[in-house]
Wavefront OBJ file of the C-alpha trace (Angstrom):
o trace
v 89.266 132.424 -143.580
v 86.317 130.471 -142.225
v 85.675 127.082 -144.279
v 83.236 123.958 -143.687
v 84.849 121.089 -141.742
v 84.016 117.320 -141.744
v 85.733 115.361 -138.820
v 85.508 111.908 -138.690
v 86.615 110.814 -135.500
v 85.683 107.523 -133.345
v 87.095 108.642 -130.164
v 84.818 111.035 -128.709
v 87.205 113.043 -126.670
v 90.112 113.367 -129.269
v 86.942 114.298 -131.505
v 85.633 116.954 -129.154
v 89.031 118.521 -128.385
v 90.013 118.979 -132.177
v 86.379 120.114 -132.786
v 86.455 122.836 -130.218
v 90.137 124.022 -131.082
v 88.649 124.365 -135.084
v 85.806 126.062 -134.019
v 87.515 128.452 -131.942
v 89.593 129.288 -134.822
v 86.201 130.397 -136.180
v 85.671 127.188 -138.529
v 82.328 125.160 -138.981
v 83.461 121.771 -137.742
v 80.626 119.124 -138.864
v 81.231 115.852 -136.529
v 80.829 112.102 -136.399
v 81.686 108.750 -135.543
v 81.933 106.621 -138.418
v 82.622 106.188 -142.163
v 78.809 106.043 -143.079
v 77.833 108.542 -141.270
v 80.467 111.107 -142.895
v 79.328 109.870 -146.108
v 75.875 110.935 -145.330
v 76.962 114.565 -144.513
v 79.075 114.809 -147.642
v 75.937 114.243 -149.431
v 74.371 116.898 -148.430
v 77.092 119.313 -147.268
v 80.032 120.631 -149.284
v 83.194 120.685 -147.210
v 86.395 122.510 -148.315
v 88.109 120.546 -145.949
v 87.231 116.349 -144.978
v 89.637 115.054 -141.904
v 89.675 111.460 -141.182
v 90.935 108.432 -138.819
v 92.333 105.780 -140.365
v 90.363 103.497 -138.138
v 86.653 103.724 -137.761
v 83.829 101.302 -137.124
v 81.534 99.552 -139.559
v 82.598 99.194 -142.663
v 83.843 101.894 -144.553
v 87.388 103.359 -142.675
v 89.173 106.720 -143.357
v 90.665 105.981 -146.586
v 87.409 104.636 -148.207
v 86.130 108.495 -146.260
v 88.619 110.394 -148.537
v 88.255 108.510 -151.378
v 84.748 109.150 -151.600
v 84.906 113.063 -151.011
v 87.471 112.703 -153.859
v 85.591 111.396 -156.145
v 82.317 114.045 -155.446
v 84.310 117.078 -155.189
v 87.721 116.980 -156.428
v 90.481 119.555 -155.554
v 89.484 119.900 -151.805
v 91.617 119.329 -148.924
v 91.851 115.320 -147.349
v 93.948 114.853 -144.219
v 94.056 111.295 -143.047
v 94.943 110.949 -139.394
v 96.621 107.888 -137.797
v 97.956 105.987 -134.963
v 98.472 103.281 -136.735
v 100.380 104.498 -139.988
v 102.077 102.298 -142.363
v 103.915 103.304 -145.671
v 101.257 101.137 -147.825
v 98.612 103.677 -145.991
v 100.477 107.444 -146.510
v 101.140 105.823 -150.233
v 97.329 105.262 -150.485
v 96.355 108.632 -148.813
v 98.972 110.231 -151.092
v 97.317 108.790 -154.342
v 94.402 110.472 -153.297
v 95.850 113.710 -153.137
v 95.144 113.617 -148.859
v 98.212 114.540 -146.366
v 99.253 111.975 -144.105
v 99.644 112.959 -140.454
v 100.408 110.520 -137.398
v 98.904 111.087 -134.507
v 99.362 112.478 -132.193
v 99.286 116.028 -133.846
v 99.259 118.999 -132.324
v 96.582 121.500 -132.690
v 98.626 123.810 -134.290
v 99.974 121.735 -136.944
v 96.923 120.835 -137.557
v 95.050 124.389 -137.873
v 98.473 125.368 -140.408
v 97.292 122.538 -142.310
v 93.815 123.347 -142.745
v 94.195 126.961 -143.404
v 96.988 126.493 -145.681
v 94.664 123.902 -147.741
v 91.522 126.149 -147.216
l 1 2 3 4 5 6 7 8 9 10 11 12 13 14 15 16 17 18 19 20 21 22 23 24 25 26 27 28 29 30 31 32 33 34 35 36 37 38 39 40 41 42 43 44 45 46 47 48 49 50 51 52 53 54 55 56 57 58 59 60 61 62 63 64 65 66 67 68 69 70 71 72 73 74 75 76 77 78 79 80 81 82 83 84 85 86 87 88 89 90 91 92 93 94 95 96 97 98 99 100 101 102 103 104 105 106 107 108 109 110 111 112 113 114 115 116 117 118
């Protein structure tokens, strides 16, 4: 089942790769950079799915991402990736209803978890 993708990413290649494995698993992967910009696109788009980085530039990170699409559309799948993970930040993601996933991830762990959620 095909479903609307937001990937917020700051590192472009780990952001192309993971878009081009989604898409060719025939999803619509929207893309970008930073916090603001994904809250933009949520504005206007309605993803079933929102998948994060922890860290991203300017002032709004992956948990403030989540916590956003949360609050606009409740029920749909968060997935909060991470280098960097901490039990304070899976027990934040967690209250938000999002999975917690370390990087690095493989694709196909990945895909499972956004076509179980979708």
């Amino acid at each position: 089942m095909s479903c609307n993708l937001l990937l917020v990413e700051d590192d472009a290649l780990s952001r192309r790769n993971l878009a081009i494995y989604l898409q060719g698993s025939a999803h619509n992967v929207f893309q970008t950079n930073t916090g603001e910009a994904a809250v933009e696109l949520m504005s206007r788009v309605n993803f079933d799915v929102v998948i994060s980085d922890l860290r991203l530039p300017g002032r709004i990170n992956g948990i403030d991402v989540l916590r956003r699409h949360a609050q606009m559309l409740p029920g749909k799948r968060l997935i909060l990736l991470t280098a960097y993970g901490s039990d304070e930040v899976r027990a934040e993601a967690e209250r938000l209803g999002a999975l917690y996933r370390e990087k690095p991830i493989s694709m196909d762990d990945l895909l499972t978890t956004v076509e179980t959620a979708a």
